[in-house]
KEKE-3310 file (N, C-alpha, C; in steps of 0.2 Angstrom, whole numbers, plus 5000, padded with zeros to 4 digits):
npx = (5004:5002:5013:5006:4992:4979:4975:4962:4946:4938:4923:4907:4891:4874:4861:4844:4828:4813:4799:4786:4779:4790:4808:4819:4828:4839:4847:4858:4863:4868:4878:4887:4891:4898:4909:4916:4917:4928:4938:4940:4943:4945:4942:4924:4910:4906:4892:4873:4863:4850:4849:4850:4843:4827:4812:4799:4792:4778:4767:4772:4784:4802:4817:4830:4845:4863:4877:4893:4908:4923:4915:4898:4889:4878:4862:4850:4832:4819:4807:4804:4804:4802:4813:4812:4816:4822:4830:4848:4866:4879:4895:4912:4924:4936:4932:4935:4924:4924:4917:4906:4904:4902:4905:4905:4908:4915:4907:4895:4901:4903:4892:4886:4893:4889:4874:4876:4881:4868:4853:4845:4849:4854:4866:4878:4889:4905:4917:4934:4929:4916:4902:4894:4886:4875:4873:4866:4861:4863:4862:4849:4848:4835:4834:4831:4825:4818:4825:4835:4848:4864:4876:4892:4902:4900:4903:4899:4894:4878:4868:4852:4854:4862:4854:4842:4852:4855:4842:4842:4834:4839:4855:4874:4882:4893:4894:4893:4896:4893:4885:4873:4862:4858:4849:4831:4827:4833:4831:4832:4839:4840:4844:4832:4826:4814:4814:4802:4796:4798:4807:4812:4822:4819:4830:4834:4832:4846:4861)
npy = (4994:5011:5021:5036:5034:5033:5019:5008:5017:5010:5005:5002:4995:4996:4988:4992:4987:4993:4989:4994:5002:5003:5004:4993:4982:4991:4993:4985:4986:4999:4994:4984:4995:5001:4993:4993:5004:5006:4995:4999:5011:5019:5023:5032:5031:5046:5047:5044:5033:5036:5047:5050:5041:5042:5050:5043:5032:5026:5015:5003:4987:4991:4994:4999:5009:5011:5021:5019:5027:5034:5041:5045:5041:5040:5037:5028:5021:5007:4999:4982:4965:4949:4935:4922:4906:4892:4879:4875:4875:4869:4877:4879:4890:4901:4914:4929:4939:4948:4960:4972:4974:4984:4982:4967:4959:4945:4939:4937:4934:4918:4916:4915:4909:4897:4898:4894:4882:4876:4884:4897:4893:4896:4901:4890:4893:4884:4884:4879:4869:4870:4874:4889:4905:4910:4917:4927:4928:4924:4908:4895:4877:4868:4854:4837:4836:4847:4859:4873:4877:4887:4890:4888:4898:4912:4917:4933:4938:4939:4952:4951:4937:4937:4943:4933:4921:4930:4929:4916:4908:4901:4891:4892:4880:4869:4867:4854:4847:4835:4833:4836:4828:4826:4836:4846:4856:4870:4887:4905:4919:4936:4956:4959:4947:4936:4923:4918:4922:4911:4908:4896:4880:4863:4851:4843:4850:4855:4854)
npz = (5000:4996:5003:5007:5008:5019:5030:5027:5035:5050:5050:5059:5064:5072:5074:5078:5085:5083:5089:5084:5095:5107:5107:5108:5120:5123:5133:5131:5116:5120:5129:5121:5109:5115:5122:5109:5107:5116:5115:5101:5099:5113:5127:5130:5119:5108:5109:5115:5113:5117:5114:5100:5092:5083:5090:5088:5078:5073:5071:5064:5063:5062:5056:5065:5061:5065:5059:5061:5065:5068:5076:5075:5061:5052:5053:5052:5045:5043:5036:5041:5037:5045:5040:5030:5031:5023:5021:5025:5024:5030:5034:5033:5041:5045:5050:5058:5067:5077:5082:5077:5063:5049:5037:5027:5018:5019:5026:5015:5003:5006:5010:4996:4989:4995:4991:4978:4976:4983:4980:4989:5001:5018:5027:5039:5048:5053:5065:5068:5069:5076:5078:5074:5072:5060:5045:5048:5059:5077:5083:5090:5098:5100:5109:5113:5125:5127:5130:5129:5117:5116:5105:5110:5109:5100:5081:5085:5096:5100:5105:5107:5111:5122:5130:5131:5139:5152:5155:5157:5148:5138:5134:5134:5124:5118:5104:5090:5072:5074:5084:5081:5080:5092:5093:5090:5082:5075:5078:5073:5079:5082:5084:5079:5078:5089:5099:5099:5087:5080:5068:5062:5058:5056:5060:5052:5040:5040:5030)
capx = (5000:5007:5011:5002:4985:4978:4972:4953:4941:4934:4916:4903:4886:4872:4853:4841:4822:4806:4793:4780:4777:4796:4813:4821:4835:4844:4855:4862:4865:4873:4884:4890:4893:4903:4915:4917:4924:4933:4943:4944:4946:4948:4938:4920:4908:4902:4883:4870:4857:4843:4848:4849:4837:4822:4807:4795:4791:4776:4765:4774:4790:4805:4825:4834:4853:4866:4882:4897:4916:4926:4908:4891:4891:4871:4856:4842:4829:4817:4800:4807:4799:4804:4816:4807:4822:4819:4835:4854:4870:4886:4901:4916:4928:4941:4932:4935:4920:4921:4913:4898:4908:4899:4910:4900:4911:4919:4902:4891:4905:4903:4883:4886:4897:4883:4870:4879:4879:4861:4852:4840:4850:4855:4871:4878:4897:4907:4925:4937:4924:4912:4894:4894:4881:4872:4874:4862:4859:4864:4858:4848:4845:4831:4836:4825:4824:4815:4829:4837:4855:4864:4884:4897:4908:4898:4905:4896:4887:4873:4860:4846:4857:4863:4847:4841:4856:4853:4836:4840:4831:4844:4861:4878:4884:4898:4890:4899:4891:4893:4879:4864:4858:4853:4842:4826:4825:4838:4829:4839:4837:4846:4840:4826:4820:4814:4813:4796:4794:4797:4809:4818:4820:4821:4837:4834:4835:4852:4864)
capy = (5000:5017:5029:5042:5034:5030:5013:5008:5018:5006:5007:4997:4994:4992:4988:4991:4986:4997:4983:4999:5005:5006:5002:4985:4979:4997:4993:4976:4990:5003:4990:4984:5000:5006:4988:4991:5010:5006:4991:5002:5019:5021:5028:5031:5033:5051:5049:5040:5029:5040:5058:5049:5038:5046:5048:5038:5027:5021:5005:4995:4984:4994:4992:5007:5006:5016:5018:5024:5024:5039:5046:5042:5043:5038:5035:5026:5018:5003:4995:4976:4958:4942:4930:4914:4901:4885:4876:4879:4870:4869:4878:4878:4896:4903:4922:4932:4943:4948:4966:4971:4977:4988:4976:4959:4955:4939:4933:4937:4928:4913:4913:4917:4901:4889:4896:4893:4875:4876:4891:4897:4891:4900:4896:4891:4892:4879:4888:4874:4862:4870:4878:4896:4907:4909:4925:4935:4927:4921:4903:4893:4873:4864:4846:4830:4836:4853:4861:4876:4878:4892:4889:4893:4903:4913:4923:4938:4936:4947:4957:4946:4931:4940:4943:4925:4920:4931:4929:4909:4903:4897:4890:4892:4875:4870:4860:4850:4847:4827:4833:4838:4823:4826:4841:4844:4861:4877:4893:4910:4924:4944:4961:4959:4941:4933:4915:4918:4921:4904:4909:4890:4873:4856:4848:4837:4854:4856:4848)
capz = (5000:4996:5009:5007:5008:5025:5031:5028:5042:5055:5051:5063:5061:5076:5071:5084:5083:5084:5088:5085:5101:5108:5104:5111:5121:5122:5138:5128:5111:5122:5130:5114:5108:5123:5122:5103:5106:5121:5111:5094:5098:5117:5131:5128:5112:5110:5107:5118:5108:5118:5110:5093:5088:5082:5095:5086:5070:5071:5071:5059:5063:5058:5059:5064:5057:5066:5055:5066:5066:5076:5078:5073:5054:5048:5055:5045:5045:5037:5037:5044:5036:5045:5035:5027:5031:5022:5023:5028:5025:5035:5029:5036:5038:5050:5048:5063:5066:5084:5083:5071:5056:5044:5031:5029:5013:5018:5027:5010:5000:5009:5007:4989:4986:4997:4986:4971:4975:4985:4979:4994:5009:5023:5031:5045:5051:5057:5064:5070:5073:5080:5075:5079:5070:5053:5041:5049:5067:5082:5083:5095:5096:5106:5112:5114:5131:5128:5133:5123:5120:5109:5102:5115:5104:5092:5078:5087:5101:5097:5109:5106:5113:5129:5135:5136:5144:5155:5158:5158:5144:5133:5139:5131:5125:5114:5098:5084:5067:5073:5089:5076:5079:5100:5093:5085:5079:5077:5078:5073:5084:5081:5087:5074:5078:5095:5101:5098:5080:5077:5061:5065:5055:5059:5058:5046:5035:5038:5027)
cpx = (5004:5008:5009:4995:4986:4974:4965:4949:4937:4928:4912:4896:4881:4863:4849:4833:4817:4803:4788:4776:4786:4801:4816:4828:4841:4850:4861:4867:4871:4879:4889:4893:4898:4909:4919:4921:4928:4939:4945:4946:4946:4944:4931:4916:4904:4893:4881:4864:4850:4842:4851:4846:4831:4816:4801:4794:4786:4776:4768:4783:4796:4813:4827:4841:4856:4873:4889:4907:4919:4922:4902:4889:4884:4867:4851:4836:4824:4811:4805:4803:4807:4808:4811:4817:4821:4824:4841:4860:4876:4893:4907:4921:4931:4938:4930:4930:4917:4917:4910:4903:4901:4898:4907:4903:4910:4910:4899:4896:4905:4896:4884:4889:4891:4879:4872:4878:4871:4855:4846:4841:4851:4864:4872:4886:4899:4916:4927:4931:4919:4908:4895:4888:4877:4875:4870:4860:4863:4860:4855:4842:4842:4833:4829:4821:4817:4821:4832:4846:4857:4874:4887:4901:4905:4900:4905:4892:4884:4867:4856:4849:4858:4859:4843:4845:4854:4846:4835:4837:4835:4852:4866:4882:4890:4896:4894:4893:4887:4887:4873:4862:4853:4849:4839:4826:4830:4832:4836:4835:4844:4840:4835:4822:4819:4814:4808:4790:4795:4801:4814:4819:4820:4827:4839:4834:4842:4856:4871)
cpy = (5006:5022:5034:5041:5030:5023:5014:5011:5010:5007:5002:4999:4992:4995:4988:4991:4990:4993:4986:5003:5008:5003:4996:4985:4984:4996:4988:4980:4995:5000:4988:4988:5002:4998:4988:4999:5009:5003:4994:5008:5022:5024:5027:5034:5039:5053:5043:5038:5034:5047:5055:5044:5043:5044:5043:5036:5023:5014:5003:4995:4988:4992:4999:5004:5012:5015:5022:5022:5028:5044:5042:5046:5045:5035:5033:5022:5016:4999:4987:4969:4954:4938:4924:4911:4895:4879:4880:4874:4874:4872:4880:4885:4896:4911:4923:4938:4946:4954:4967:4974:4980:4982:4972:4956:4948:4934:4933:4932:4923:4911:4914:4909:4894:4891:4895:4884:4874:4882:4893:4894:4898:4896:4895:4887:4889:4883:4882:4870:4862:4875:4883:4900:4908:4915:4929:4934:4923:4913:4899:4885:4871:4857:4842:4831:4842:4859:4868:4879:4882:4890:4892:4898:4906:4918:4931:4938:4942:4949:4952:4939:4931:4939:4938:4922:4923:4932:4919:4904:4901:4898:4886:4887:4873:4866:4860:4850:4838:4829:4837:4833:4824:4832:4841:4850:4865:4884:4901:4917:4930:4949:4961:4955:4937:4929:4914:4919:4917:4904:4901:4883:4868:4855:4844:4843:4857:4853:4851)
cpz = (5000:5003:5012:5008:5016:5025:5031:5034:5043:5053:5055:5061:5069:5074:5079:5081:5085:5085:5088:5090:5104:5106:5109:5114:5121:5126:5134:5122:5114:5126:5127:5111:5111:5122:5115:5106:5111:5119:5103:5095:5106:5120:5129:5121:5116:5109:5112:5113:5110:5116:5101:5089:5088:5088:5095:5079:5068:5075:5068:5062:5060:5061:5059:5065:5060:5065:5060:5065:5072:5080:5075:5066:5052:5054:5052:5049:5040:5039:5037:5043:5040:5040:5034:5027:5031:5022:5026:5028:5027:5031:5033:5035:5045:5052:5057:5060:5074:5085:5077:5068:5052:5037:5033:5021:5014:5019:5020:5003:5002:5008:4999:4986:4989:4993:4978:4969:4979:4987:4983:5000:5011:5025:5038:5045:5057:5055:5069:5076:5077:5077:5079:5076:5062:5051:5042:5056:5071:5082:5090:5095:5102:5106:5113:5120:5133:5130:5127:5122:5113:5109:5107:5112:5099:5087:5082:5091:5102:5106:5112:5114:5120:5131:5137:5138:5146:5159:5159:5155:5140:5135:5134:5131:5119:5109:5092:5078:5071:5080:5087:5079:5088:5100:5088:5079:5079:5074:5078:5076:5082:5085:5084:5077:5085:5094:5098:5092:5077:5069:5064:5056:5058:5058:5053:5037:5034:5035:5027)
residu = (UNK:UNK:UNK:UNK:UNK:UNK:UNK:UNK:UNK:UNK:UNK:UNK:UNK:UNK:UNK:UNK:UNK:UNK:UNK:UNK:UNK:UNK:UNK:UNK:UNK:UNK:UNK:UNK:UNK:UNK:UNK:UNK:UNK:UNK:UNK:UNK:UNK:UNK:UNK:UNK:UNK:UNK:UNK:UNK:UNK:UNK:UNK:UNK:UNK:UNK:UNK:UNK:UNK:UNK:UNK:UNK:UNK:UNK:UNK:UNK:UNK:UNK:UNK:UNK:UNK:UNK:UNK:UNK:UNK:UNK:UNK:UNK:UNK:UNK:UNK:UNK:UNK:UNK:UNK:UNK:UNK:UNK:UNK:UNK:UNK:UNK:UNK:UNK:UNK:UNK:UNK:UNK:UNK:UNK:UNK:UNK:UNK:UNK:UNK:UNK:UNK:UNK:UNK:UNK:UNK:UNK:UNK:UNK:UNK:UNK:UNK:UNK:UNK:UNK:UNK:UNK:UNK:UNK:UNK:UNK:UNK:UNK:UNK:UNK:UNK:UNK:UNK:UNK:UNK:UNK:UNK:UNK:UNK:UNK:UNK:UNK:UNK:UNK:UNK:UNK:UNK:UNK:UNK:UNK:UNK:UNK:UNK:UNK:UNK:UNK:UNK:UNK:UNK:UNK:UNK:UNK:UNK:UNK:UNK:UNK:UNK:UNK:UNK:UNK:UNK:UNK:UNK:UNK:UNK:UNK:UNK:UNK:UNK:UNK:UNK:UNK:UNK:UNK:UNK:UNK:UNK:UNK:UNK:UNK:UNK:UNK:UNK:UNK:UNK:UNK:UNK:UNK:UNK:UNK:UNK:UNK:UNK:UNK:UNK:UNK:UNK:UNK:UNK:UNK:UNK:UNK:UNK)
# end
C-alpha cells in the first residue's frame, strides 16, 4: 500500500428494533457499543442511543441502522419483514468477526458460494469444529429434552442472545456438526428476531 494513503476507516454497524410502540434491548446495544469503542478507539463513544434515535416510528416493525466509526456517521431507518428460512447447509471458515463490522464481505462471499451449490440456503458456520452462528443470526437449538441451547463461541454474540442467557432461557453449550443429531429444531434469533417468531428449522433441513 502506498504511503500516502491512509488505512481503511473502521466502520461498525448496530441495528436496533422498533417493535412499533418502543425500541428493544437498548441497555444490551449501548453495552455493545461502549465495548466496541473502548477496544477500537479508546475511552467512551460520544453519542447516547437515547439523544439519537428518532422519538417515534410508528406502528409498523422497523429496523433502525446506526452507522458509526470515530463518531456516529448515519442514522436510518426501514420497514422490517421476518426472513422465510427453508433450509441451511454447513460451511466451514476461519472468519474472525468479533465486533459488528459495517464490512460483511467475507460473510456474503461465503453465502454466495453455498448458494451457488444450493440456491435458497442460509448458512451456517462451522470455525474449528464448532457451530457458531448463521449470516444474519445468532443461533439457538432445542434438544429431545426441551431444553434450549445456543453455540458457545459465536461469531458475534449478538444482543438478542445476551438477553436470554441472562434471563435463563437458553444455555451456552459448545456443539459440533457430529451433535445435530441430539436436537430437534435450530431457531435463529438477532435484534430483529425473537425466540418467539418461530423463524427456525428442523434439523433434518440442515445439510
Amino acid at each position: 500500500m502506498p504511503d500516502n494513503l491512509e488505512p481503511k476507516e473502521l466502520l461498525f454497524l448496530e441495528s436496533i428494533k422498533w417493535d412499533g410502540a418502543a425500541y428493544g434491548l437498548l441497555p444490551y446495544h449501548e453495552a455493545r457499543i461502549a465495548r466496541t469503542w473502548a477496544k477500537r478507539f479508546g475511552g467512551e463513544p460520544p453519542f447516547k442511543l437515547a439523544k439519537v434515535l428518532p422519538v417515534t416510528l410508528g406502528p409498523t416493525l422497523t429496523k433502525v441502522r446506526l452507522i458509526y466509526g470515530q463518531g456516529l456517521l448515519k442514522v436510518t431507518s426501514a420497514p422490517y419483514v421476518l426472513p422465510e428460512i427453508k433450509k441451511a447447509i454447513l460451511v466451514k471458515s476461519e472468519l474472525d468477526y468479533g465486533d459488528k463490522f459495517l464490512d460483511r464481505s467475507e460473510i456474503e462471499a461465503l453465502k454466495a458460494q453455498a448458494k451457488a451449490n444450493q440456491p435458497g440456503a442460509e448458512i451456517i458456520i462451522v470455525k474449528n469444529g464448532f457451530i457458531t452462528d448463521s449470516s444474519i443470526a445468532n443461533l439457538v437449538f432445542q434438544d429431545r429434552a426441551g431444553n434450549f441451547k445456543t453455540p458457545l463461541n459465536p461469531l458475534l454474540p449478538g444482543v438478542k442472545r445476551a438477553a436470554l442467557i441472562d434471563a435463563s432461557r437458553i444455555a451456552p453449550t459448545p456443539i459440533t456438526p457430529g451433535d445435530l443429531g441430539n436436537y430437534l429444531t435450530v431457531s435463529f434469533i438477532n435484534a430483529m428476531i425473537d425466540l418467539e417468531d418461530n423463524v427456525r428449522l428442523d434439523i433434518s433441513d440442515i445439510s
